[in-house]
N, C-alpha and C positions, 0 to 999 in steps of 0.2 A: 475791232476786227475779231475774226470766228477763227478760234484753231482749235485744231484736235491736239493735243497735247500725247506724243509717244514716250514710249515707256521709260526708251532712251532719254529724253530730255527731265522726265520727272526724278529719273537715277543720278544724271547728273547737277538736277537740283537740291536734291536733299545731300549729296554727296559733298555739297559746294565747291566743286572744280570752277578751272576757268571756265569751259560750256555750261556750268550751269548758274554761272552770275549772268552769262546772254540769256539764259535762259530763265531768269528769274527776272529780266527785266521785261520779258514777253507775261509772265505768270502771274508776277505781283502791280501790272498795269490795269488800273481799275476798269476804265471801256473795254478791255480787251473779255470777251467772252469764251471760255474755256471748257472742253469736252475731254473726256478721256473714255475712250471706250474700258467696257466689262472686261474685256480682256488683258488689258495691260494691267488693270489691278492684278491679276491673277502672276503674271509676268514679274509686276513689284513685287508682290508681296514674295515669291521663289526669291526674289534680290535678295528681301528685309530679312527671307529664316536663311541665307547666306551670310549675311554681313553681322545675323545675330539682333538685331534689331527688331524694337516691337512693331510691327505693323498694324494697329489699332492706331497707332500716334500719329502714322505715316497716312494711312487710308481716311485718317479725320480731318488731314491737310488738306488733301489730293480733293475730300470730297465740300472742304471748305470752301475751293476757289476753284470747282469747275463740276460738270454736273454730268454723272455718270451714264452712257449711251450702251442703252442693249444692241446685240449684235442677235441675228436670228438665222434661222436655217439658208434663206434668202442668199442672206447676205456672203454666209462661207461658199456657197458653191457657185455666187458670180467672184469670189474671189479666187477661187481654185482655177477656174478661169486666166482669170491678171496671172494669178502663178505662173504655171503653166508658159503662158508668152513672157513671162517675165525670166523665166529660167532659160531660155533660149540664151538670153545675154549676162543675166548675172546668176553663176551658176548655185549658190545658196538661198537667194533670195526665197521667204518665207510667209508662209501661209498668213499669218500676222500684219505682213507686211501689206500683205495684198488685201486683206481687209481694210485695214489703215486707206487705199485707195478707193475701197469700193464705199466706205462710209464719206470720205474727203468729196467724194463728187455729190451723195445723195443730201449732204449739209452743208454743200458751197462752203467748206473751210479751209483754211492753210495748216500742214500737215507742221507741227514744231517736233521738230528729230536733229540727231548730230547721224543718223545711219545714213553709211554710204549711198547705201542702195536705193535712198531717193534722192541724189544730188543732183540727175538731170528731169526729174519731172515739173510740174508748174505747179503753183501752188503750196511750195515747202520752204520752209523756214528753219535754213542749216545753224546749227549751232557749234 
């Protein structure tokens, strides 16, 4: 199966909570084909100079077992779009977020997140 792998679920795999042994068993299944958009590197690695941690170690894992997906002008302003309607009902819900959707539909993948904020869409994989 094709997921995109969000920020959330990679934090809580390196973290190794309990979401992220579910979620290491989505990460470290070999069929299983894995994406992480440009972005959530970005989002990690704010984690990694948080928690103190080298993110060289971290971004050579991430880039070991799934394959990094540019995100382009395109793409942010059909997400500011999704925002937008998406803020009607949840009132944070983030631009990030709404990319996370706009790339999920254009690579037919399942979204792997523990974030609330996609627990009624299709295609997501709650951890």
């Amino acid at each position: 199966m094709k997921f995109i792998v969000d920020s959330y679920a990679w934090i809580e795999y390196f973290k190794a909570s309990q979401r992220g042994a579910q979620a290491k068993g989505i990460i470290e299944k070999k069929e299983n084909e894995l994406l992480t958009l440009d972005v959530c590197l970005a989002e990690i690695k704010f984690w990694t100079l948080t928690e103190k941690m080298d993110f060289s170690q971290v971004q050579n894992i991430i880039k070991s077992n799934s394959a990094v997906i540019e995100t382009f002008s395109n793409d942010w302003l059909e997400a500011a779009s999704i925002k937008f309607e998406k803020r009607k009902k949840y009132k944070n819900f983030g631009l990030v977020d709404a990319l996370l959707l706009v790339k999920q539909k254009q690579l037919n993948a399942i979204i792997l997140t523990g974030d609330e904020h996609f627990k009624e869409n299709k295609n997501v994989e709650m951890i």
